[in-house]
Every structure is written in structure tokens, then in C-alpha cells.
N, C-alpha and C positions, 0 to 999 in steps of 0.2 A: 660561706667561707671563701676567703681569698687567698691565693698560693701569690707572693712577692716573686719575679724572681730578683737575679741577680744582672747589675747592668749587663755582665759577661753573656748571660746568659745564650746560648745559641737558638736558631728554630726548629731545632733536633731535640733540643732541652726542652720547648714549650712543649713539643708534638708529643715528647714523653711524658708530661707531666697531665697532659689533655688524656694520655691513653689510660694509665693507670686512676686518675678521676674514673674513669668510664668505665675500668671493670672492677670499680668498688662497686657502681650501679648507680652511678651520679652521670647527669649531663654537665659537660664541660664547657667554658666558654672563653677564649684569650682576650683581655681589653689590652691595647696597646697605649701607653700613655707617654706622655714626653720627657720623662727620663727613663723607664723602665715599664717591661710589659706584666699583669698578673693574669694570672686564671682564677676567673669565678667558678666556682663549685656550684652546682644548683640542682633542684631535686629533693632533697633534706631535707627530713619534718625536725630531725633533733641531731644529737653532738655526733662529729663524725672525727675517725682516729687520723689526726693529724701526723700522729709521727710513721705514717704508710710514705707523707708527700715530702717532710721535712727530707727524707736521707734521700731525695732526688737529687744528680747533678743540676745544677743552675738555680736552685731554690733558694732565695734569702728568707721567708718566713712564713709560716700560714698565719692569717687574721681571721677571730671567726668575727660575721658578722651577723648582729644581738635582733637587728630590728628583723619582723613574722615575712617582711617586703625586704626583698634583698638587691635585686637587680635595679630597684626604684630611689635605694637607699645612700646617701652621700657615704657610708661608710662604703659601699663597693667602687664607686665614682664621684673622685673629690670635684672635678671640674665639672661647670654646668653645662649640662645639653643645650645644644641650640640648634633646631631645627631650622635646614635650611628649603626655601622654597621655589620652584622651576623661577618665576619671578626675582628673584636675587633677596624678598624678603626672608630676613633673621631674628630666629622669635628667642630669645631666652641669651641675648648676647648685652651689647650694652646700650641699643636702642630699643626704645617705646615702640611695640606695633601698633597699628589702630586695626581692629575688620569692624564693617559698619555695612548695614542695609535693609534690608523688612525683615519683620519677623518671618514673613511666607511670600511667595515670588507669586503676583499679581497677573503679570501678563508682559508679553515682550516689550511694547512702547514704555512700563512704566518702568522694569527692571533695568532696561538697558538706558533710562533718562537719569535715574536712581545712580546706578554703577558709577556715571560719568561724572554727579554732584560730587561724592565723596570721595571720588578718585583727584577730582580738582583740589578737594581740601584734605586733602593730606594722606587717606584711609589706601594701604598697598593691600587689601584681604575685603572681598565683597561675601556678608552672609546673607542667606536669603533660604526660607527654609521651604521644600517640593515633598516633604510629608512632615506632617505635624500631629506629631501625641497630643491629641485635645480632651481633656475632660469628659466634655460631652461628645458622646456619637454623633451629636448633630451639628455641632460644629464645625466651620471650613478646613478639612483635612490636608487640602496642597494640591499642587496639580500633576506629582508625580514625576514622571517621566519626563511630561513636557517640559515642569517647572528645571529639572535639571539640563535639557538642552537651553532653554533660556541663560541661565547660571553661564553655560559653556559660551555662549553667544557673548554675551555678557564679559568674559573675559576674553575671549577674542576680540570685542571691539576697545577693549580700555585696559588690558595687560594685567587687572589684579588677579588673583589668587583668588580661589573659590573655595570658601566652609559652608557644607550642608551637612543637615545630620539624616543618620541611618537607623531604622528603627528595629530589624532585625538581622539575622545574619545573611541573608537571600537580600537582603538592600544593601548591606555594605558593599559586594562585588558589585552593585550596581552603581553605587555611588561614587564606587571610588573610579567606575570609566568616567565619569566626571569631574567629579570634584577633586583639588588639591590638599584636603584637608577632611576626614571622616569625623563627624563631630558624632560625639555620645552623649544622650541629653542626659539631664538630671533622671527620668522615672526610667531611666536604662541603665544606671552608672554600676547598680552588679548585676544586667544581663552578662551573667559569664559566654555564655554562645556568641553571644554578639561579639563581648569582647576580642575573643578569638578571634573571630572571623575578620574583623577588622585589623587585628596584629597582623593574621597572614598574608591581610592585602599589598601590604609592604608602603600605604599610603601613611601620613602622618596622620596624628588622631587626637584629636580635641576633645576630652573626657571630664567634664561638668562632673560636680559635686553632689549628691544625692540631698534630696529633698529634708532628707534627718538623716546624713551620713556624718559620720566622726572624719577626722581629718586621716586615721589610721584606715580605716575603710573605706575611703578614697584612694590611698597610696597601694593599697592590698588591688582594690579593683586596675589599677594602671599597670601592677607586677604579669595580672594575668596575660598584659597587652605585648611587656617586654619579656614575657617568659615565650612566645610565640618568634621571638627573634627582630622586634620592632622595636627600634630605642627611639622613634620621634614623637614622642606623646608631649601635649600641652595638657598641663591641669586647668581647671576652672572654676576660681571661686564667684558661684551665683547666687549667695542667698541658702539660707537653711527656715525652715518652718520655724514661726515664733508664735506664743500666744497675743501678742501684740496685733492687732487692722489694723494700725496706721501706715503700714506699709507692706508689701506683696509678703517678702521676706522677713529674715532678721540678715544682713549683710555682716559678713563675719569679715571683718578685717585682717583680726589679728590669725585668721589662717595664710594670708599669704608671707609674713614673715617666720610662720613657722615649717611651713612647708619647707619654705626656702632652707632652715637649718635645716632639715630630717632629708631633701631630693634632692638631687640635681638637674632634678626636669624643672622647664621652664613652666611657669602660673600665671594665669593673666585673670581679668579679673570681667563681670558680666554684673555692670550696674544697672541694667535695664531690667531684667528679671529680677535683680536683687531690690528693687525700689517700689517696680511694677507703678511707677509714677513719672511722668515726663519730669515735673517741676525738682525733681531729687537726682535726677540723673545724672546731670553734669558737678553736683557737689560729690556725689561721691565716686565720679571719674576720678575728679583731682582729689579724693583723699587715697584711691588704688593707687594712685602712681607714685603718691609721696607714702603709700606700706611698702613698696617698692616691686608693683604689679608689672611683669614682663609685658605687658600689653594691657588691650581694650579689648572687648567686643559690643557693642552697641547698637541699637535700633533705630534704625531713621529711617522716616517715611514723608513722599512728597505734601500727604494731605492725610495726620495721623486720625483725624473722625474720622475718614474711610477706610480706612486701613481696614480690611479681613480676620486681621489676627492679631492684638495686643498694640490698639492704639494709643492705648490709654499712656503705654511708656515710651511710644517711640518718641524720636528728637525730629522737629521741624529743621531742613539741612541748616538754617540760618543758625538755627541753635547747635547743632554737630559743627557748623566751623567754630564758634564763641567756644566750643567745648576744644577741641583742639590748638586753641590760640592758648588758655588757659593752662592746660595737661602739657603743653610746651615749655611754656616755664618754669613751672613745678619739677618738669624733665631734669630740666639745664641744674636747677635750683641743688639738685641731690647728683651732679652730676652725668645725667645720663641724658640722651638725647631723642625724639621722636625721627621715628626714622621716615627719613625724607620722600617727598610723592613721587610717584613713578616716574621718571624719566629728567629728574631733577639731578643737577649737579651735588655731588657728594658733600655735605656741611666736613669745617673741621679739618 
């Protein structure tokens, strides 16, 4: 539920309208927006008596809002989130992000060689993953700790922004003394603990799409992120299980157009995972961007047969620029623009 108020309204009229939320037995929460402030109502499993808030001084209307995700939901926040990053990168605004780099962080010489290729072509967000959910136990796990001072290293010699993901709620505080970005991978996206843990870090949070998750239980797992008091969450469309081999996933397109009606958090789009195929990768870059994907995030790797972890989809960098040069046009094409390399004059 949302209480309107009124432009008049004073911050003596919010503070009252926040108190009486709160001894109905609701949390309260003021969004201030550009003509007028409301309070979100939150807490609520079911209908709650509006005419308690209506006969409040400063009150124009209560709205309830329909969708189970509230705080996730365009009906509480018409304008879109855009998460801003220490780097001046803006994910969910009216440029194309790129984050691009190994599936898993190799070792300093090759991370910090890596960082510098896709920082030249265009990529403001370096990923690089220092623990890795693998399938097999026996397969290359990350290098932990180390792998995230590498990451740190890494942006200190080339200014991007750093995404790693965390695998439970004792790694998120870890990661987030690191990294600029907590990513939630797919076989975590309803770890509810985690999710927590990562809301209260106060870091922004990159929350992938579950392996067989509905687009509704994506948005439900991201409420748990901003019900913690986080509102910089990026969604992630990567692929959902198909009966189909031909490819890793099934790439659901037509989620990011829909999210976009139902959120106003920004969605970017993970054709590496979603393809699990190098040769597919950069066709379905440029069909994310022309669904109208807030960003990329992408695999590149300097010499993808050696690669540790998912060489199979990563991009050779010669291929990440070709991919870039392309997802450019397409940008401009629907009028939006890829946002410019770091330390580049502003387009426009």
C-alpha cells in the first residue's frame, strides 16, 4: 500500500503518517519523488483499513498495491532505479553497461592483462568469479580470498568496478570489502539468508535468475533484498533450463521486456551462460539490447581452451570488441547509447 500525500504536505505530516503505519504493526518507508512524497506501507500479508490513513492531515490518497513483491514493484516506484557506481558507471538509466571478464580469476598477470583488454574496449564493470558453485566437487572452485584482492588490484590499476558473486551469507561481508557489486548467482537466487545478508551490506547487488525460476519469483527473491532497506539491486536475465542441448539454456528474451512493465529495477541481460556457446554469444548480445537489456555481462577470456572455468562460452577479446562495435549500434538504433570507456569524453 502507498499513502499519496499531498504537494502541501509538511515533514511533520510524513513523520505522522510513518507513526501511525507503525502502530497499526506495519513498517513504514517515505519515497520522496519529484513532485510529491508517498509512504510505502510494508509488512502486509493481506488488506489493510485505509480509512485509519486517509483522515490524516497531508494525505491525498492510499493506493493498494496488487502485485505479492511490493517494494520491487512499478506500482510503488514509477521511475526506474539506476544504480549508481563509486566509478561514475549508471546501470538502469539511458546507457548500455558492458561488465566483461573470466568466469573465475586465474592469477594476477592474467586478471590484471584481462582488466586492461576490456577496459580499452569499452567494458566500465570487470567480472571475475573467487568462488565458484561447480557442479562437481571436483572441479576448479576459485581462489577465494586471494582471487578477490586480485579483483581489488585489478580495479585499482584500470578504475573499473568490480562484480563477484557470493555464495553464502559469511561471503557476502566478505565480498562486499571488495567488490562494487555482490552478485547472486543462479543456484542461490532464493537463498533467502544470503539474500539478507547481502541487502544489509548496503553494497549493490546483481541477482541472476534461477535455473527454473518464473519471472514472479525472481521479483519476490529481489523484494527480500529491498525489504532489508537496499534499493540498488540489478536483475539478471541468464537463461532458464530447457529440454532442448543445443544450447546451455533456453534465453528468455521476452523477460526482459516484461520485467521492465512489472519493476523499476534495472535488468541486464548474461548471454554467456544463457548460450553456454562462444559462436551464440555476441548474436544474442545484440538481440538483449535491441529487448531493451539495461546492460551486458559477458565472458572473455585471453585463451578460452585454457580457461579453468566455462571456456567453452567465453569471448576471445578480438571477439568482445566486434561485440561491442555491434551492441553500439543497435544502442543508438532504439535510441540509447553504450556508456562511454572510462576516462573518455562524454558522447552527446
Amino acid at each position: 500500500m502507498l499513502v499519496v500525500m499531498k504537494h502541501s504536505a509538511s515533514a511533520e505530516h510524513i513523520r505522522a503518517v510513518v507513526a501511525a503505519i507503525k502502530d497499526m504493526g506495519y513498517g513504514a518507508r517515505p519515497i520522496p519523488g519529484g513532485q510529491r512524497t508517498a509512504v510505502g506501507l510494508i509488512g502486509n500479508d493481506g488488506a489493510v483499513d485505509s480509512g485509519l490513513l486517509l483522515g490524516l492531515d497531508g494525505v491525498l490518497e492510499v493506493i493498494p498495491v496488487t502485485h505479492p513483491y511490493k517494494q520491487v514493484s512499478r506500482e510503488w516506484r514509477e521511475t526506474n532505479t539506476v544504480v549508481t557506481l563509486a566509478n561514475g558507471t549508471r546501470i538502469g538509466g539511458s546507457e548500455v553497461v558492458v561488465m566483461a571478464g573470466p568466469c573465475a580469476v586465474e592469477g594476477e598477470a592474467e586478471i590484471l592483462e584481462l582488466a586492461q583488454k576490456v577496459k580499452d574496449m569499452g567494458a566500465t564493470v570487470l567480472r571475475g568469479g573467487a568462488f565458484k558453485p561447480r557442479s562437481s566437487p571436483y572441479a576448479f572452485q576459485g581462489l577465494g580470498r586471494e582471487g578477490l584482492e586480485l579483483l581489488a588490484r585489478a580495479r585499482e590499476q584500470t578504475g573499473l568496478a568490480v562484480v563477484t558473486e557470493a555464495l553464502d551469507p559469511e561471503g557476502a561481508d566478505l565480498v562486499a570489502e571488495y567488490a562494487d557489486i555482490i552478485q547472486i548467482g543462479a543456484r542461490n537466487m532464493q537463498n533467502y539468508p544470503l539474500l539478507r545478508r547481502a541487502g544489509r551490506t548496503g553494497k549493490p547487488v546483481l541477482l541472476k535468475r534461477g535455473l527454473a525460476a518464473t519471472i514472479d519469483e525472481l521479483l519476490l527473491a529481489a523484494e527480500y533484498i529491498l525489504a532489508e532497506g537496499n534499493d540498488d539491486v540489478i536483475l539478471c536475465e541468464r537463461g532458464i533450463r530447457s529440454f532442448d542441448t543445443h544450447t546451455r539454456n533456453l534465453f528468455d528474451l521476452a523477460a526482459i521486456p516484461v520485467v521492465k512493465s512489472l519493476s523499476h529495477l534495472p535488468i541486464i541481460a548474461d548471454p554467456s551462460h544463457a548460450t553456454g556457446l562462444r559462436a551464440k554469444v555476441i548474436p544474442m548480445a545484440r538481440a538483449a539490447i535491441a529487448a531493451g537489456a539495461d546492460g551486458l555481462i559477458v565472458e572473455v577470456h585471453q585463451d578460452p581452451p585454457r580457461a579453468m572455468s566455462d571456456g567453452a562460452q567465453s569471448l576471445y577479446p578480438e571477439q568482445f570488441r566486434e561485440m561491442m562495435e555491434q551492441i553500439t549500434v543497435i544502442a543508438r538504433a532504439i535510441g540509447r547509447d553504450v556508456t562511454p570507456p572510462l576516462g573518455s569524453a562524454p558522447t552527446g
